[in-house]
PDB file of N, CA, C and O in Angstrom:
ATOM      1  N   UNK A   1      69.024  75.605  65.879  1.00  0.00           N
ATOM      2  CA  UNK A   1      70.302  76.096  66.350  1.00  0.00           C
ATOM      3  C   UNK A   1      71.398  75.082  66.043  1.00  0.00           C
ATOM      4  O   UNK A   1      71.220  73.873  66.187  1.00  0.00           O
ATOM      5  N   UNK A   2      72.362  75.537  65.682  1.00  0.00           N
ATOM      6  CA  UNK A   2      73.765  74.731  65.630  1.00  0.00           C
ATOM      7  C   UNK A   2      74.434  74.242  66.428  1.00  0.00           C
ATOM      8  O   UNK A   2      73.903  74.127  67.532  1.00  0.00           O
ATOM      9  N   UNK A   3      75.622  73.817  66.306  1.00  0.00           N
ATOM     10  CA  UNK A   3      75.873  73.290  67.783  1.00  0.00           C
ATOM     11  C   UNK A   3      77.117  74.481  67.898  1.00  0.00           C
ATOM     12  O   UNK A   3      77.735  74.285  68.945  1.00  0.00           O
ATOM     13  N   UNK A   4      77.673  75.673  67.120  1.00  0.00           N
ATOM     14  CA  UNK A   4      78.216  76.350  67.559  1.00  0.00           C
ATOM     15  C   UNK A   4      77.772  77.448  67.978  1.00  0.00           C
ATOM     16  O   UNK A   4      78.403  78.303  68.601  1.00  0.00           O
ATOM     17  N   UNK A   5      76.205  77.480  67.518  1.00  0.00           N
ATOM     18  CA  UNK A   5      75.256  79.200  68.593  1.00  0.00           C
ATOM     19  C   UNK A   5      74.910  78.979  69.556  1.00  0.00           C
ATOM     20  O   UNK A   5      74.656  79.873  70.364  1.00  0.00           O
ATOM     21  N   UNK A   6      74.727  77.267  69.910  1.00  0.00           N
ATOM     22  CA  UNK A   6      74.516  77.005  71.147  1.00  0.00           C
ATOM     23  C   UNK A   6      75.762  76.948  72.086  1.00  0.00           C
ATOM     24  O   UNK A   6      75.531  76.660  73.260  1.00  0.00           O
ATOM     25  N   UNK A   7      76.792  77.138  71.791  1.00  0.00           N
ATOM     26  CA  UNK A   7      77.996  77.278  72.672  1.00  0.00           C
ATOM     27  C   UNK A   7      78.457  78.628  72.639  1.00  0.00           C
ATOM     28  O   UNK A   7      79.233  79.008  73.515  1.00  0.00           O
ATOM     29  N   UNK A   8      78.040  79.467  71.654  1.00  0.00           N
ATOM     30  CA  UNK A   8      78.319  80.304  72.086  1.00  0.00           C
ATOM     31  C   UNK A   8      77.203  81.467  72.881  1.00  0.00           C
ATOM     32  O   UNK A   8      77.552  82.541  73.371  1.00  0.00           O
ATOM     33  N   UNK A   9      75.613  80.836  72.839  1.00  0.00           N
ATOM     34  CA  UNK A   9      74.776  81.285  73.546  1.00  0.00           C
ATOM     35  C   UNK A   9      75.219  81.092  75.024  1.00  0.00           C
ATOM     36  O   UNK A   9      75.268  82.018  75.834  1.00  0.00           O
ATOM     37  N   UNK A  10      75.579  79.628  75.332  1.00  0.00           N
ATOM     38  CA  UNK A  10      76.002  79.208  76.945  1.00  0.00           C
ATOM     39  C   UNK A  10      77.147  80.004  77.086  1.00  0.00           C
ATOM     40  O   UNK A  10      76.751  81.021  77.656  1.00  0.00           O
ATOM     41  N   UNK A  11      78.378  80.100  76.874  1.00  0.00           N
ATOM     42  CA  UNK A  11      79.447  81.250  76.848  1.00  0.00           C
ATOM     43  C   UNK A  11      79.025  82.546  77.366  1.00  0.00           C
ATOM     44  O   UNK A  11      79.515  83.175  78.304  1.00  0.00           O
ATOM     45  N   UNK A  12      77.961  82.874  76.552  1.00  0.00           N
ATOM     46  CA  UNK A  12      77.310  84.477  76.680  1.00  0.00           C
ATOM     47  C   UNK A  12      76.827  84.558  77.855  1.00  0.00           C
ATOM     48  O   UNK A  12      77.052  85.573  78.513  1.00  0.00           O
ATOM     49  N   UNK A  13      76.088  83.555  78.361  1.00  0.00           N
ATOM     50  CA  UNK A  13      75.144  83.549  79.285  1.00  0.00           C
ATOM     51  C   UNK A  13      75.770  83.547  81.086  1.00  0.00           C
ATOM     52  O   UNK A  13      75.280  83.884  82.164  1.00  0.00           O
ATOM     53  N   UNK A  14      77.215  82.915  80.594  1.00  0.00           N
ATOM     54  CA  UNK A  14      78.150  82.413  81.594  1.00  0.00           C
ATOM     55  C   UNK A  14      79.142  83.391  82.398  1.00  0.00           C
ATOM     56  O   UNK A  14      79.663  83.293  83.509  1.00  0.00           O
ATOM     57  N   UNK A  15      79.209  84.618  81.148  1.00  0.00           N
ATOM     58  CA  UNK A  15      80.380  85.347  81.012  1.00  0.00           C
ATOM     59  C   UNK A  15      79.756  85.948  82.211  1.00  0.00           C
ATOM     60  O   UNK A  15      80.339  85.598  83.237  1.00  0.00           O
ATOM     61  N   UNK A  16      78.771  86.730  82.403  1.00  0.00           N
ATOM     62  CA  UNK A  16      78.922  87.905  84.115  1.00  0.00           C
ATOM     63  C   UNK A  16      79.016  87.091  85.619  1.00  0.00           C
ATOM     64  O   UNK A  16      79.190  87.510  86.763  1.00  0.00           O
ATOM     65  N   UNK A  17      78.834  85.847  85.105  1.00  0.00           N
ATOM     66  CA  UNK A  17      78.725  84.774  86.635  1.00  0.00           C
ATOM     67  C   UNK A  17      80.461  84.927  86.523  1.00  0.00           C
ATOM     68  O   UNK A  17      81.044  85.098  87.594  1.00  0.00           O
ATOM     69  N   UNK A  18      81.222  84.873  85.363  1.00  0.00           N
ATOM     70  CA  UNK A  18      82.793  84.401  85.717  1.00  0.00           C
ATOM     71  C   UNK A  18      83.293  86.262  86.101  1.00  0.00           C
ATOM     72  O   UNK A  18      84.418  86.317  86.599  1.00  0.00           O
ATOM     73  N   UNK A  19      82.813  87.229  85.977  1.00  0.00           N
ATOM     74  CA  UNK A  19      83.271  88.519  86.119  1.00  0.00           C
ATOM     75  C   UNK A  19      82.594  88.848  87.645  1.00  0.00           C
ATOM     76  O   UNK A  19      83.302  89.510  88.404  1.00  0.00           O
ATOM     77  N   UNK A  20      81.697  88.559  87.971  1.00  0.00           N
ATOM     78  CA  UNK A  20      81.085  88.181  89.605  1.00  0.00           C
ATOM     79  C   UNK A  20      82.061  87.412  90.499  1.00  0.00           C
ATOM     80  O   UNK A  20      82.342  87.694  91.664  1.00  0.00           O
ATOM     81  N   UNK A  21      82.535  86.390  89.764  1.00  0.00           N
ATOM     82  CA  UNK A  21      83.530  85.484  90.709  1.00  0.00           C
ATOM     83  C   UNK A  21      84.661  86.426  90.483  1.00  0.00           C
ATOM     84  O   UNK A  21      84.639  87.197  91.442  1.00  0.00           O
ATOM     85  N   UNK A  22      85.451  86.680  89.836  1.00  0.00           N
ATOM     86  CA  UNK A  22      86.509  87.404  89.727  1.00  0.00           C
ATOM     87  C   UNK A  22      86.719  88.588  90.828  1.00  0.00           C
ATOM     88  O   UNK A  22      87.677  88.804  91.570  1.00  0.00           O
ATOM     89  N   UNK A  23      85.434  89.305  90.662  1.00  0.00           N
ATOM     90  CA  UNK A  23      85.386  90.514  91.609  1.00  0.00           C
ATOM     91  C   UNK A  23      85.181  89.481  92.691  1.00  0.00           C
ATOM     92  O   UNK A  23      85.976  89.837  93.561  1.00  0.00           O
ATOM     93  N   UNK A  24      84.670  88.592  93.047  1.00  0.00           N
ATOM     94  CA  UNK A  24      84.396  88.435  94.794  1.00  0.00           C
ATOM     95  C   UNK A  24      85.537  87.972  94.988  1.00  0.00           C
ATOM     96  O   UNK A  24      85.753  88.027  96.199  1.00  0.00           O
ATOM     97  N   UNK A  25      86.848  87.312  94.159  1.00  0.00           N
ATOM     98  CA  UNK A  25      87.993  86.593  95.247  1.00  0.00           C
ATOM     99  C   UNK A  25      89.039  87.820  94.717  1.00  0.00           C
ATOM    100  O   UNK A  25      90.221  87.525  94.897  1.00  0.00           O
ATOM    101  N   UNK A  26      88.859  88.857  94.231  1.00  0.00           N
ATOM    102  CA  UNK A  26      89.416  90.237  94.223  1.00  0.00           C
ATOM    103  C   UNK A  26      89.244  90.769  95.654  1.00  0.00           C
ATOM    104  O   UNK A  26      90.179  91.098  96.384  1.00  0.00           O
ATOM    105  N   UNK A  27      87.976  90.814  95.963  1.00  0.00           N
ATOM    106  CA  UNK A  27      87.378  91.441  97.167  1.00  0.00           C
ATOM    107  C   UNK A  27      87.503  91.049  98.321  1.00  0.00           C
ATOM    108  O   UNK A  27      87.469  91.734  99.343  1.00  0.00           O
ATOM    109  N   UNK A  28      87.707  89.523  98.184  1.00  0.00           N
ATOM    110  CA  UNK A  28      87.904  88.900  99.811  1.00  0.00           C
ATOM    111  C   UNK A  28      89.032  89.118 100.324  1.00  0.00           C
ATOM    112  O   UNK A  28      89.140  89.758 101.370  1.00  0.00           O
ATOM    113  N   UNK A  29      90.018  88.643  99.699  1.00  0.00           N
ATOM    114  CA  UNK A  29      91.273  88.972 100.649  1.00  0.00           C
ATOM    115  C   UNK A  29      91.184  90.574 101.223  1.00  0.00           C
ATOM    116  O   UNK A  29      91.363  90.860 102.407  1.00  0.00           O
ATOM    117  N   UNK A  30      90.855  91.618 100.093  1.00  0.00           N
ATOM    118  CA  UNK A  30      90.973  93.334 100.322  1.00  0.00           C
ATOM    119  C   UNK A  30      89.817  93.509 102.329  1.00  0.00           C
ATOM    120  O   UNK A  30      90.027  94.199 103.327  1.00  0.00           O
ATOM    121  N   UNK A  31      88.933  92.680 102.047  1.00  0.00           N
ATOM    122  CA  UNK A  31      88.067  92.520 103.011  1.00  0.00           C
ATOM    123  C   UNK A  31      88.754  92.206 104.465  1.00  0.00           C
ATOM    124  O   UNK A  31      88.737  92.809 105.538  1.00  0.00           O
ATOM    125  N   UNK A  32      89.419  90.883 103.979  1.00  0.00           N
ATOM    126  CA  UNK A  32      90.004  90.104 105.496  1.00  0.00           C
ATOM    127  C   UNK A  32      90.883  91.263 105.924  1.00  0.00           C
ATOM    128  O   UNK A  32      91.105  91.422 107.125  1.00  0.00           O
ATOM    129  N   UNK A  33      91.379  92.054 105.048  1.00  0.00           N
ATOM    130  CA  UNK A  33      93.097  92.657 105.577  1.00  0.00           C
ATOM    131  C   UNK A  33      92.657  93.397 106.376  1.00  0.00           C
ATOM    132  O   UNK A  33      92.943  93.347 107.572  1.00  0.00           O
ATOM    133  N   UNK A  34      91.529  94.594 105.615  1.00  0.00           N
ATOM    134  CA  UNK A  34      90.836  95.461 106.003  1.00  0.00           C
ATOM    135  C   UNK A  34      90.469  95.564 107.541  1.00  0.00           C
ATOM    136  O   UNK A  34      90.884  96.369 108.375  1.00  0.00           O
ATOM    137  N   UNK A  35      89.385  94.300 107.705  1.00  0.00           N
ATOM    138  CA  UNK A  35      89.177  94.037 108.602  1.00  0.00           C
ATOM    139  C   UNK A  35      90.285  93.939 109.868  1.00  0.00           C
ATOM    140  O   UNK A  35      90.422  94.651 110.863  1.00  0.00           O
ATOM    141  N   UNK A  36      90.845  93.030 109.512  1.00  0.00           N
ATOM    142  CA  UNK A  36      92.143  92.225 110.237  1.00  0.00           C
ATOM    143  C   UNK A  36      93.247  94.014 110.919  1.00  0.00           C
ATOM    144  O   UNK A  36      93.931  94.060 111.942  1.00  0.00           O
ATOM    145  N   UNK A  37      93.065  94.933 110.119  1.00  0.00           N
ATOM    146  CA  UNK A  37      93.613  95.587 110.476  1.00  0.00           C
ATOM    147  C   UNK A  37      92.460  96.604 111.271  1.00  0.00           C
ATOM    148  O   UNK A  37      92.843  97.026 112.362  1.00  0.00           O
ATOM    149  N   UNK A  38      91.479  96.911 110.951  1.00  0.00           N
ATOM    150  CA  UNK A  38      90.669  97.307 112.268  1.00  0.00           C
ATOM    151  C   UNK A  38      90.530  96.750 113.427  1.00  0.00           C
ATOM    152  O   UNK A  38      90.666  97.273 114.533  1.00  0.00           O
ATOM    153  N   UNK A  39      90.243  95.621 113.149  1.00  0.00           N
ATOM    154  CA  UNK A  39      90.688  94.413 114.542  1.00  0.00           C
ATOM    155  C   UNK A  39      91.970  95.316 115.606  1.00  0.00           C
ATOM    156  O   UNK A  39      92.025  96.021 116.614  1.00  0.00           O
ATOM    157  N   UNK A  40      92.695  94.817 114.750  1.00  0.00           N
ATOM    158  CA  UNK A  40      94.227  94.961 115.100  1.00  0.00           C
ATOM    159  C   UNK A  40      94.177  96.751 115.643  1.00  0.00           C
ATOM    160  O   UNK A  40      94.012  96.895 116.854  1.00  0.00           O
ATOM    161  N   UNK A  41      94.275  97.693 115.029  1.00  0.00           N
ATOM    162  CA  UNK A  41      94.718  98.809 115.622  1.00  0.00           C
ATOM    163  C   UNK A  41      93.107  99.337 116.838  1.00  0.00           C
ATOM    164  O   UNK A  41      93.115 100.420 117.424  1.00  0.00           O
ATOM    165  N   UNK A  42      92.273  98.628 116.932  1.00  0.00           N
ATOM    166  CA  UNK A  42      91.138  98.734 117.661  1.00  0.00           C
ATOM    167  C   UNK A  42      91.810  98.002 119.216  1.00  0.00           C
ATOM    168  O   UNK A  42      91.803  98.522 120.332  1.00  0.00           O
ATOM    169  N   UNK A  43      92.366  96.628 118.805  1.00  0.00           N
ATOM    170  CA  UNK A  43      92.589  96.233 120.247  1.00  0.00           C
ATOM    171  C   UNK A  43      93.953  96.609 120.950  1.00  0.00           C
ATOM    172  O   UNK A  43      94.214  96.167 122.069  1.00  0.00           O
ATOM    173  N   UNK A  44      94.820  97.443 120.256  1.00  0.00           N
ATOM    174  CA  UNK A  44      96.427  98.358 120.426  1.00  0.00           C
ATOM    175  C   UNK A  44      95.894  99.569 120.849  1.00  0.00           C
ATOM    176  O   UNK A  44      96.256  99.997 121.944  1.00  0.00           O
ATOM    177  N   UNK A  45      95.122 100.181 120.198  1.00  0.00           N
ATOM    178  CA  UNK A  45      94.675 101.605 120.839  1.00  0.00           C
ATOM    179  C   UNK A  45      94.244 102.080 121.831  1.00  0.00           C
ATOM    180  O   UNK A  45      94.243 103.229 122.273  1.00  0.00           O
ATOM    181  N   UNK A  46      93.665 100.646 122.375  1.00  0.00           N
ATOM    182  CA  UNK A  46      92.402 101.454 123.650  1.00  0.00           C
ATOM    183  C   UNK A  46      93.790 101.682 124.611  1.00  0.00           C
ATOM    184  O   UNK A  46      94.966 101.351 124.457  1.00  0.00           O
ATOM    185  N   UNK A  47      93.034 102.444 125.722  1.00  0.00           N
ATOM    186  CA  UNK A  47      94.488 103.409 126.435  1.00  0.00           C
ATOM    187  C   UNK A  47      93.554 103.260 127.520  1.00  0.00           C
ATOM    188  O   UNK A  47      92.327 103.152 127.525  1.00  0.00           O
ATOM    189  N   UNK A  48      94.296 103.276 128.314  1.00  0.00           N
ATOM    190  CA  UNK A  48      93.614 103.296 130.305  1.00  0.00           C
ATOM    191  C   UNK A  48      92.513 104.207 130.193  1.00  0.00           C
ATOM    192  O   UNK A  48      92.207 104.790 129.154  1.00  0.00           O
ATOM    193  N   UNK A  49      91.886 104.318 131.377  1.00  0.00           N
ATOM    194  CA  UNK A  49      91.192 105.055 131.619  1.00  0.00           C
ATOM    195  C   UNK A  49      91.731 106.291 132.251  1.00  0.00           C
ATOM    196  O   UNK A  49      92.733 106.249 132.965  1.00  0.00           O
ATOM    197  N   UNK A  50      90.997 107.532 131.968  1.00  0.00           N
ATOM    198  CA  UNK A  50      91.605 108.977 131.594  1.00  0.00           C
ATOM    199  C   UNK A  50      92.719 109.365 131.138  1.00  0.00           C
ATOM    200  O   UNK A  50      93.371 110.350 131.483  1.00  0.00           O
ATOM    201  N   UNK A  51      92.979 108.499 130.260  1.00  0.00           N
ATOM    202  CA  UNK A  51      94.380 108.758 129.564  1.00  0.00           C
ATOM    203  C   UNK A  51      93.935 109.720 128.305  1.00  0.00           C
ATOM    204  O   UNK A  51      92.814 109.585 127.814  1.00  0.00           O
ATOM    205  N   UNK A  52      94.826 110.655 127.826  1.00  0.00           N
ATOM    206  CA  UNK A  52      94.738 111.509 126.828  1.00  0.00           C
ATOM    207  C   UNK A  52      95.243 110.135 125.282  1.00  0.00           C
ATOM    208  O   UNK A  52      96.023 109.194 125.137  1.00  0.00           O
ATOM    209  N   UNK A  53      94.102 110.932 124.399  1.00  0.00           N
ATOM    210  CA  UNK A  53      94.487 110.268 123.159  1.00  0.00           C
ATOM    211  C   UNK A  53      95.683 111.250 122.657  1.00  0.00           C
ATOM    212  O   UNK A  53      95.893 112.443 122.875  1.00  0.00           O
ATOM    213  N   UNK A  54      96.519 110.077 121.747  1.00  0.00           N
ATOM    214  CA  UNK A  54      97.094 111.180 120.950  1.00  0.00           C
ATOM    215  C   UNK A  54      96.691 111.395 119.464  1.00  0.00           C
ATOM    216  O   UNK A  54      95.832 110.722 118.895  1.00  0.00           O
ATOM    217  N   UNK A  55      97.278 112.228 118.994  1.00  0.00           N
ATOM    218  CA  UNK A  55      96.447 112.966 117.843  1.00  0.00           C
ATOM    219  C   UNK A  55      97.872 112.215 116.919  1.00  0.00           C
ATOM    220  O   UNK A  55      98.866 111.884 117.565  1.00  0.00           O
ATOM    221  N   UNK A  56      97.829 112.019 115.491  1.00  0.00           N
ATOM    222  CA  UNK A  56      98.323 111.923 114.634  1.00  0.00           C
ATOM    223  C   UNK A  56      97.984 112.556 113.871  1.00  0.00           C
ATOM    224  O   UNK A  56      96.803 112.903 113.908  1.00  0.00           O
ATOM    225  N   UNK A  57      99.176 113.203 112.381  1.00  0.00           N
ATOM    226  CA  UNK A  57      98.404 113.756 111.305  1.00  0.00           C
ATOM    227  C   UNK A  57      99.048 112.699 110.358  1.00  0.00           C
ATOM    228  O   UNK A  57     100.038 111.974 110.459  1.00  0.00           O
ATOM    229  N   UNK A  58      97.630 112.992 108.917  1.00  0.00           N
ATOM    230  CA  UNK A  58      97.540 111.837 107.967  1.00  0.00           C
ATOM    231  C   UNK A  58      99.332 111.797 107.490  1.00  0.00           C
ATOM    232  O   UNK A  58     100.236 112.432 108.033  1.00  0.00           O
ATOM    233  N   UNK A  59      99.417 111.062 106.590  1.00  0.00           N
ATOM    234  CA  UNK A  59     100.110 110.236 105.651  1.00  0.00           C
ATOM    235  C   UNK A  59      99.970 110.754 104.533  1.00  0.00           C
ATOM    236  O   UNK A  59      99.077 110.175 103.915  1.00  0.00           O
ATOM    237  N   UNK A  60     100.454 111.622 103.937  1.00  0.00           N
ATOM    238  CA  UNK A  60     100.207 112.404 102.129  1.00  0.00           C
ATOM    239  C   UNK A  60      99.842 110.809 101.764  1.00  0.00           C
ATOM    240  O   UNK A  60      98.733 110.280 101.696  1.00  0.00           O
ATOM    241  N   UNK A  61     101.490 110.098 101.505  1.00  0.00           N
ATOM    242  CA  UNK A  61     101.694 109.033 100.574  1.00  0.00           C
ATOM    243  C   UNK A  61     100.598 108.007 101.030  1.00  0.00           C
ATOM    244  O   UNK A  61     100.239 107.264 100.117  1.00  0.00           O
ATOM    245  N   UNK A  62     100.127 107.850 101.965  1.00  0.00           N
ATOM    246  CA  UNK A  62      99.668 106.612 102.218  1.00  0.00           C
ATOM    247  C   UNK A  62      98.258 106.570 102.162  1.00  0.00           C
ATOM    248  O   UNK A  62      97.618 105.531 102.324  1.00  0.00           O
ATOM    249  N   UNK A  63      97.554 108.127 101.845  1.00  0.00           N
ATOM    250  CA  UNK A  63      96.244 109.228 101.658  1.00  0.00           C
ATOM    251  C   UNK A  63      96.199 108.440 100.059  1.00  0.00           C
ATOM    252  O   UNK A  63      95.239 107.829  99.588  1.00  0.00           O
ATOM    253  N   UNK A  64      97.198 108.612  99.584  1.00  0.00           N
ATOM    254  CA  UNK A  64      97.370 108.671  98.043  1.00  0.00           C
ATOM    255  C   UNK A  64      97.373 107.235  97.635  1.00  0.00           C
ATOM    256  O   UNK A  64      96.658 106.883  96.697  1.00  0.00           O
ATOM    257  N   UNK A  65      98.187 106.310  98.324  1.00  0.00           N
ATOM    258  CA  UNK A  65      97.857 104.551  98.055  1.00  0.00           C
ATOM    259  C   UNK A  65      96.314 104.334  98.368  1.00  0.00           C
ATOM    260  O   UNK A  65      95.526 103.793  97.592  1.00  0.00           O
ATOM    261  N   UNK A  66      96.085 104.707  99.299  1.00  0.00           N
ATOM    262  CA  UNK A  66      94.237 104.506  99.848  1.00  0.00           C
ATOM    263  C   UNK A  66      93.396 105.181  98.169  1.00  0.00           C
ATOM    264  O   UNK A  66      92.270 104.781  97.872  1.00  0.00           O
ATOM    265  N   UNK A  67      93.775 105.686  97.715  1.00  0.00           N
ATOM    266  CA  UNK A  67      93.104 106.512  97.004  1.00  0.00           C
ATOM    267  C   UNK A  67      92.948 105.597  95.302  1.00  0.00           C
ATOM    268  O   UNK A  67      92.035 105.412  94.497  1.00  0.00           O
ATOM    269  N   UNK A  68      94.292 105.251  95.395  1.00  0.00           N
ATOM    270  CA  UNK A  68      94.833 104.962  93.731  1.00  0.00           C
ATOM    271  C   UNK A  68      94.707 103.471  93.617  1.00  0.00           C
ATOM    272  O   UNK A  68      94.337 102.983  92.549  1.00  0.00           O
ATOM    273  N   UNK A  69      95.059 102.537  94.902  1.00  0.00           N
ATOM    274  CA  UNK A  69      94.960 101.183  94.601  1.00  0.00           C
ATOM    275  C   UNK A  69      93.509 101.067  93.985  1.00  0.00           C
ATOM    276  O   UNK A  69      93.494 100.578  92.855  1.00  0.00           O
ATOM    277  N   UNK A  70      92.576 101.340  94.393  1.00  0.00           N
ATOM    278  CA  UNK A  70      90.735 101.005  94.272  1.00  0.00           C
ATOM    279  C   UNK A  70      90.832 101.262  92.980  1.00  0.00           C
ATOM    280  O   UNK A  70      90.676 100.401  92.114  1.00  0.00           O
ATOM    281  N   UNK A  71      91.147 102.691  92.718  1.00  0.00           N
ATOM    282  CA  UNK A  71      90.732 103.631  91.770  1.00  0.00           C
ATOM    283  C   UNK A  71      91.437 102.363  90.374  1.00  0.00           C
ATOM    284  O   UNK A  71      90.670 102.013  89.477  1.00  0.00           O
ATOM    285  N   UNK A  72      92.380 102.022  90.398  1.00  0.00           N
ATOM    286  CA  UNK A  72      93.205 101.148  89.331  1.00  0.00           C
ATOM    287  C   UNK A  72      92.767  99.792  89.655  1.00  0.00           C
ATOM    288  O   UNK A  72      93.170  98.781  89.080  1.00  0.00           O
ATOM    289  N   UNK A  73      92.250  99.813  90.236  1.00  0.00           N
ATOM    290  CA  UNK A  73      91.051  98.033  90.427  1.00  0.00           C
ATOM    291  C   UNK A  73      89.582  98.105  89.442  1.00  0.00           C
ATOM    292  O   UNK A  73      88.969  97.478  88.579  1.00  0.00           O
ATOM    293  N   UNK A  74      89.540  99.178  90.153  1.00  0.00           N
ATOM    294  CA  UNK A  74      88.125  99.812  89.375  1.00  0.00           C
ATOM    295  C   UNK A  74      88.253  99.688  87.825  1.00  0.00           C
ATOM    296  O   UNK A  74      87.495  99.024  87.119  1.00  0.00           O
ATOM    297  N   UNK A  75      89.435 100.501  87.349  1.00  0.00           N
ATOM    298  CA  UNK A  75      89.432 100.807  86.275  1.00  0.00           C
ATOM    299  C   UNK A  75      89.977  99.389  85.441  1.00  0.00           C
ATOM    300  O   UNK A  75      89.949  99.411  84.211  1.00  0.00           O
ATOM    301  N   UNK A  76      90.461  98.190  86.143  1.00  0.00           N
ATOM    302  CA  UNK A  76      90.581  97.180  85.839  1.00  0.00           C
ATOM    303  C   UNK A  76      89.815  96.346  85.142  1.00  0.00           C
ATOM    304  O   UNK A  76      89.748  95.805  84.038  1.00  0.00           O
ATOM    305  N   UNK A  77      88.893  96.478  86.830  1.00  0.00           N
ATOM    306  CA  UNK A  77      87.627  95.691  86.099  1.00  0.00           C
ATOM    307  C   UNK A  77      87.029  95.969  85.157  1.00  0.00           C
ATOM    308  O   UNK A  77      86.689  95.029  84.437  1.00  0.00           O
ATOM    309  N   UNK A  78      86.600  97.521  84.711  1.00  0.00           N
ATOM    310  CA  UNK A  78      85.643  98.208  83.889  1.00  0.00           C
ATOM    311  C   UNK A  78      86.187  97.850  82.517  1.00  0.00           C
ATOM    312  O   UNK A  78      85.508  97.944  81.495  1.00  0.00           O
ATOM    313  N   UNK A  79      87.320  97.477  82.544  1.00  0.00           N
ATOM    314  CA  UNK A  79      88.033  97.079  81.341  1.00  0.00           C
ATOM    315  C   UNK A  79      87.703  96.094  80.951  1.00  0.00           C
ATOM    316  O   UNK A  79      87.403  95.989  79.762  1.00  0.00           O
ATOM    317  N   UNK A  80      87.626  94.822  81.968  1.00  0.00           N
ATOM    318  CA  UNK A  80      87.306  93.459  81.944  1.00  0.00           C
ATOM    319  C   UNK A  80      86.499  93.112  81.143  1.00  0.00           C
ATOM    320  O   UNK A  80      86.553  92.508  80.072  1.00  0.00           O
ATOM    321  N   UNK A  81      85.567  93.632  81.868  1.00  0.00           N
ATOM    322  CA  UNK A  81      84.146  93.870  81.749  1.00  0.00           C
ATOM    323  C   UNK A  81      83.351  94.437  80.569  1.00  0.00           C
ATOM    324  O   UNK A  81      82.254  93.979  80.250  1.00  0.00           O
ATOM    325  N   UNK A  82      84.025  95.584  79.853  1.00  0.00           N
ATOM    326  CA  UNK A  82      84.339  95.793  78.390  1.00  0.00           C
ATOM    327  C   UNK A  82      84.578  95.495  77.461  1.00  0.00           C
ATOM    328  O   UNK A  82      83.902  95.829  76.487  1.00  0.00           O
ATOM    329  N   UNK A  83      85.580  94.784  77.383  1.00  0.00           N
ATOM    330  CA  UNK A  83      85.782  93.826  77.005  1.00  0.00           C
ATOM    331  C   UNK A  83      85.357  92.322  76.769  1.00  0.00           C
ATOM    332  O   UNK A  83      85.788  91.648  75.833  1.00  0.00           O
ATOM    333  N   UNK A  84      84.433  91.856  77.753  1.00  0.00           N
ATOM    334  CA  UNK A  84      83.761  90.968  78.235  1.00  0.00           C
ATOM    335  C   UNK A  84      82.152  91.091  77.041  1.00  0.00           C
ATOM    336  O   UNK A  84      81.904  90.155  76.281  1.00  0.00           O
ATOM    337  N   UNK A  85      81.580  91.890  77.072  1.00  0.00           N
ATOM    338  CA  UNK A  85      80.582  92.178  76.831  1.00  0.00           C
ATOM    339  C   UNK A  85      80.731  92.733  75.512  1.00  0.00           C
ATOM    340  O   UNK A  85      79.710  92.791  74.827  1.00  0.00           O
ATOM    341  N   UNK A  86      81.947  93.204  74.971  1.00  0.00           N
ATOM    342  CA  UNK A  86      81.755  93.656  73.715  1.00  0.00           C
ATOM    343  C   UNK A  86      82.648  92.751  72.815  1.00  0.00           C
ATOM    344  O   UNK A  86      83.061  93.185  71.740  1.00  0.00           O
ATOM    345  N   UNK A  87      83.042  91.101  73.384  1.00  0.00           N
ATOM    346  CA  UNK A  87      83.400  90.327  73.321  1.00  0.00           C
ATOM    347  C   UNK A  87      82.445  89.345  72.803  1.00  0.00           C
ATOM    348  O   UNK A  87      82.645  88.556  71.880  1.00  0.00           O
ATOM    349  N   UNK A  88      81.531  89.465  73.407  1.00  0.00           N
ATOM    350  CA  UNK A  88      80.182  88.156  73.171  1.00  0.00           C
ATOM    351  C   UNK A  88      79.293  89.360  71.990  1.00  0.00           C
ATOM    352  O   UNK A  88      78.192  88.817  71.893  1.00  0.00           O
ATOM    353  N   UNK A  89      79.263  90.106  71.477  1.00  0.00           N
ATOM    354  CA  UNK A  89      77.870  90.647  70.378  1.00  0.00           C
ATOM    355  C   UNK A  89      78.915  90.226  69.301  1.00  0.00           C
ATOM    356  O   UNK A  89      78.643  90.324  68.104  1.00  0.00           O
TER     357      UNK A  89
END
């Protein structure tokens, strides 16, 4: 082996550990908020005892951010990642 198949064997070998890290500090913050906001509207909500809940209806727009942010993360990565892999043959 050369010393440039061997760098680019280690490269190859390296590339899904750096697309693993990418997605996990993608994911953490989406995680904390997530969380942080179940937290949050969990300890605002609770209501006395025999108190009536109230009912809300959804959010079109905000149905539609829940929907499209992921969906354009997703399709981010898959790109990445595509790229990534048809990058190293």
């Amino acid at each position: 082996m050369t010393q440039t198949s061997e760098l680019q064997a280690v490269n190859t070998l390296a590339l899904p550990f750096d697309i693993s890290r990418l997605v996990f500090w993608i994911a953490l913050p989406v995680l904390l908020v997530a969380q942080g906001v179940i937290i949050v509207v969990t300890l605002r909500g609770r209501g006395q005892a025999g108190q009536q809940a109230i009912r809300v209806r959804g959010s079109t727009k905000l149905e539609f951010l829940w929907a499209i942010i992921p969906a354009l993360m997703l399709a981010a990565l898959l790109a990445m990642t595509y790229e990534a892999l048809h990058a190293s043959s």
